[in-house]
C-alpha positions in Angstrom: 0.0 0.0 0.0 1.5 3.2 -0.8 2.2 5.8 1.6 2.4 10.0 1.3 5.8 10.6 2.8 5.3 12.2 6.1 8.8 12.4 7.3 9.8 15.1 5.1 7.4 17.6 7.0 4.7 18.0 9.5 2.2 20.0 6.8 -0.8 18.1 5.3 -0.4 16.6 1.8 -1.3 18.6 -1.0 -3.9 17.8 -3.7 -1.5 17.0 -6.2 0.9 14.8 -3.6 -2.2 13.0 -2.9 -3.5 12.6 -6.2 -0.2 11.0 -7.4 0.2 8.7 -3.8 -3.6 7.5 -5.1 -2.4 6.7 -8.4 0.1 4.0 -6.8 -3.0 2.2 -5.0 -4.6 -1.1 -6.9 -8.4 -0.3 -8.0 -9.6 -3.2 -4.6 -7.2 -1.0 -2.4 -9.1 2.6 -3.4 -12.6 0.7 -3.4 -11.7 -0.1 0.5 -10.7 3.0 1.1 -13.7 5.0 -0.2 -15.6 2.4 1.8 -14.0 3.1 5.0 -14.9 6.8 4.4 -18.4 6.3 3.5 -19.2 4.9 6.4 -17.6 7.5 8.9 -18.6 10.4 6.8 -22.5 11.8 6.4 -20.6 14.5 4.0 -19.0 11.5 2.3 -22.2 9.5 2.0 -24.0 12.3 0.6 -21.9 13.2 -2.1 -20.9 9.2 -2.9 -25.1 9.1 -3.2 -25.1 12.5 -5.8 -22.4 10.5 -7.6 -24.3 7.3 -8.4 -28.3 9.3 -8.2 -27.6 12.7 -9.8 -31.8 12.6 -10.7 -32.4 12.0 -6.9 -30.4 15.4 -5.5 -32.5 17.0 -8.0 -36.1 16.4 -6.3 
């Protein structure tokens, strides 16, 4: 699993460090992952159910 080199500095990741760390993960690894945050997110949920029912965020 890859990892976003944290040693370097104590500063959170930016977008395009993570976007290229996520590039590294296999397709079952990002699946997981958006999984995990799914279920601990109502924010996450919510968009993931915009994503996949566009017509239903409409009504």
């Amino acid at each position: 699993m890859p990892n976003i080199d944290t040693k370097k500095s104590k500063k959170k990741p930016s977008i395009p460090e993570i976007k290229k760390a996520l590039k590294e993960y296999e397709k079952d690894e990002l699946i997981s992952m958006l999984m995990d945050c799914y279920k601990m997110s109502k924010e996450v949920k919510n968009y993931v159910h915009v994503l996949l029912q566009p017509e239903e965020a409409l009504e």
